[in-house]
C-alpha positions as CSV (number, residue, x, y, z in Angstrom):
1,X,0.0,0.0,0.0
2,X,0.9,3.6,-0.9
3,X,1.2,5.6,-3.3
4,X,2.1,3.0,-6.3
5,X,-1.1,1.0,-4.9
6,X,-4.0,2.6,-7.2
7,X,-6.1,0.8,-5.1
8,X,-5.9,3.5,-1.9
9,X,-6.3,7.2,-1.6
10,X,-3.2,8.2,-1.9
11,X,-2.5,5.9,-4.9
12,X,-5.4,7.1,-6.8
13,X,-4.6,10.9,-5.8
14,X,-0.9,10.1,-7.1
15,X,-2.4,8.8,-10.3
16,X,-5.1,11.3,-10.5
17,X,-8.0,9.2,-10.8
18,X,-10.9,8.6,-8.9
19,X,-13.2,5.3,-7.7
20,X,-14.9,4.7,-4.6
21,X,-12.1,5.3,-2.3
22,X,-11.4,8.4,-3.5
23,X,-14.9,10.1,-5.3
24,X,-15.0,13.2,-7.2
25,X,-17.2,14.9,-4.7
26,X,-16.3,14.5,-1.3
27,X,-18.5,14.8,1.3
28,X,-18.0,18.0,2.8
29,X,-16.8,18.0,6.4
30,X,-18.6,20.5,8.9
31,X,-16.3,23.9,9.1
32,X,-15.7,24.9,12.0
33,X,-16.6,28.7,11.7
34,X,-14.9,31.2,14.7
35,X,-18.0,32.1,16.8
36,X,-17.6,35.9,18.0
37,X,-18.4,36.4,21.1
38,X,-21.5,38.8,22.4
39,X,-20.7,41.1,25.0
């Protein structure tokens, strides 16, 4: 495994392809946004 292994994420990202490991749109992760503070 690695990045010759086209089979993993960082394979396919070192290829540039996609597949199930590594979709085209990945789900996007909640942001955490800075809260300001009220006084």
């Amino acid at each position: 495994m690695g990045k010759g292994d086209k089979r993993t994420l960082r394979g396919k990202i070192f290829k540039g392809s996609y597949g199930k490991t590594r979709p085209h749109h990945p789900k996007k992760k909640p942001a955490a946004k800075p809260v300001g503070r009220k006084s």
